[in-house]
Every structure is written in structure tokens, then in C-alpha cells.
N, C-alpha and C positions, 0 to 999 in steps of 0.2 A: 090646222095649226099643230105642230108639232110638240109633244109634252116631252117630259125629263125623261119618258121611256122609251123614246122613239128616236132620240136623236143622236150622232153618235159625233164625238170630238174628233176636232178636224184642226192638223197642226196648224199654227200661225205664225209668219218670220215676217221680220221686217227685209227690207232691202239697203235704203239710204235713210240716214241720222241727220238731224239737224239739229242743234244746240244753240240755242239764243243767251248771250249772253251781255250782262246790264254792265256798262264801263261806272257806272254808278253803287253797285253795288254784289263787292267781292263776294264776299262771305256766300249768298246764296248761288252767284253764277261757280264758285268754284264744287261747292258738293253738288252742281248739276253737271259739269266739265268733266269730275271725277266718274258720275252713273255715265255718260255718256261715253266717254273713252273705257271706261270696262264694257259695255256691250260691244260697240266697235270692234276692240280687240281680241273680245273673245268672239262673237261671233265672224270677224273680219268683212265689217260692214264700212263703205265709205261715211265720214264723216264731215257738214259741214257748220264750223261755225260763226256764227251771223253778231256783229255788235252794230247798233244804230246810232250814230252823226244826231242827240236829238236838239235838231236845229229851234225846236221850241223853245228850249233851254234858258237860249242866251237874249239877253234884251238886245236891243234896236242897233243900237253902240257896237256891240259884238258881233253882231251878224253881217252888220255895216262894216265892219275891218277886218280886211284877208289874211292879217298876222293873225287876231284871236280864231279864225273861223282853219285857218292851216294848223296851227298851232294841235285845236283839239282834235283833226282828221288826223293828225302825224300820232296822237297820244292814241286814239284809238286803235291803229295802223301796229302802233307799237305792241299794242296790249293783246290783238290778235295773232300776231306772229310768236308772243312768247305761249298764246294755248295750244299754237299747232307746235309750237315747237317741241311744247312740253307733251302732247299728247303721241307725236313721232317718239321720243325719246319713253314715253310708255309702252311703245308697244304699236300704232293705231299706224295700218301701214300707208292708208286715201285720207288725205285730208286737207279741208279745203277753206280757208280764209274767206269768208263774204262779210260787205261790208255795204252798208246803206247809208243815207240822209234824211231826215223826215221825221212822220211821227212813227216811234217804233212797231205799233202793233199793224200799220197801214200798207209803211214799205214791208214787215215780213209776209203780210197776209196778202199783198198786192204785186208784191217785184222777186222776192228769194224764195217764198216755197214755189210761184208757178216756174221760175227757170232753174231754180236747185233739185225740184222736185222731187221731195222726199217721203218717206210713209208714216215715220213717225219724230215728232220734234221735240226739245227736250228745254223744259223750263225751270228756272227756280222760284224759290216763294224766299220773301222777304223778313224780316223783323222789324215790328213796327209797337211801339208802346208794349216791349217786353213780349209780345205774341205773334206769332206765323203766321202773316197774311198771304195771299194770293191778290200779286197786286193787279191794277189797271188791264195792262202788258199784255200778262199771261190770263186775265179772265177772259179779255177779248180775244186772244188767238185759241185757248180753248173751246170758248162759242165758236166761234167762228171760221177755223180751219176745217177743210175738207178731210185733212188724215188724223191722226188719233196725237196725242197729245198727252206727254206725264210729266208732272209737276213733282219736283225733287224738293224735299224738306229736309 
């Protein structure tokens, strides 16, 4: 085993970004939007950002009518086109809109990182009872993703 005197640093880059972001909750998806599109574009890395349909969401009624069930795909649809938008107009020159249905930590850990395939994916923490949590979402894609994983506060 190697000790502190033996081993010598060895640079490390990322390649491809992935940004998950909660259509539920701005405040923390935009200070992870904002770290994400500054590595992006200083490093000139492709970026993709991912918001999840969470069909959990709606009771029986809602999921049963394709007005409310279009309605919130078009709202999300909407809210992803204005990050890549905003993020082209920062600067971020690859960028790529993904979009799921399901439970969010399930479809990103099952469907978007194996076909977006990225190195490292970018989360935000929440406010909840006045304090910074790390919620659900982001615990389990942190356990549980293959690549490296930072939580933006």
C-alpha cells in the first residue's frame, strides 16, 4: 500500500456533465445550473440536463387524463429548453435537454446516465425547516451512481 510519501498526484478531468434538475424546486436546481454551466464552459465540456415527469406525483384522476398528464410534460419540456437556453447564451457551447418519466432517482440511475453517459452529475440540496438537506433524489444517486457525484448548496 502506498503511503502519503510514495504516491504522486495524477491530474483528473472530467469529460461529459450531467445536471439534474427538480421542476419542483428552483432555488436549489438553479445554484447547481449556475456550478454546472461554469465548468462546462470553462472547461468546454458537453452538458446534459436531465428533469423527471415524476408521475408519482399526481393521484389516480391525473394520471388517468392526458390533458393534466400533457399539460405537466409541456411545463417541463418548457423549463428545460429555457436552461439550455440560458446556458448556450452563457457561454456552454454542447448542450443537451433529457427528459424522463418515472421515479426520478430510478429513470436517472437506470435510463440517462447508462445512454447520456457521463463522469460526473451535478445535484442540488434543498431547504427544508430553514436547513440544507440532501434530499431523497440526490442521496440515492449519490450511493448509488457509478461516476462521482457533487451536491451544490
Amino acid at each position: 500500500m502506498l503511503t502519503e510519501d510514495d504516491f504522486e498526484v495524477e491530474e483528473m478531468s472530467y469529460k461529459k456533465l450531467l445536471l439534474a434538475v427538480d421542476d419542483d424546486d428552483d432555488e436549489s436546481s438553479r445554484k447547481a445550473f449556475n456550478y454546472a454551466c461554469t465548468l462546462a464552459r470553462t472547461f468546454n465540456l458537453p452538458l446534459g440536463i436531465v428533469s423527471v415527469l415524476e408521475t408519482g406525483d399526481m393521484n389516480i384522476f391525473q394520471s388517468l387524463s392526458p390533458d393534466v398528464v400533457k399539460q405537466r410534460r409541456d411545463d417541463i419540456y418548457h423549463d428545460l429548453n429555457t436552461y439550455v437556453s440560458k446556458a448556450r447564451a452563457f457561454g456552454v457551447k454542447d448542450v443537451q435537454p433529457l427528459i424522463g418519466e418515472g421515479k426520478p432517482e430510478r429513470v436517472i440511475l437506470e435510463e440517462i446516465i447508462p445512454d447520456f453517459q457521463p463522469d460526473l452529475i451535478l445535484l442540488g440540496s434543498h431547504r427544508r425547516f430553514g436547513n440544507l438537506r440532501i434530499g431523497h433524489v440526490a442521496g440515492t444517486i449519490m450511493r448509488e451512481a457509478k461516476v462521482s457525484a457533487i451536491i451544490v448548496k
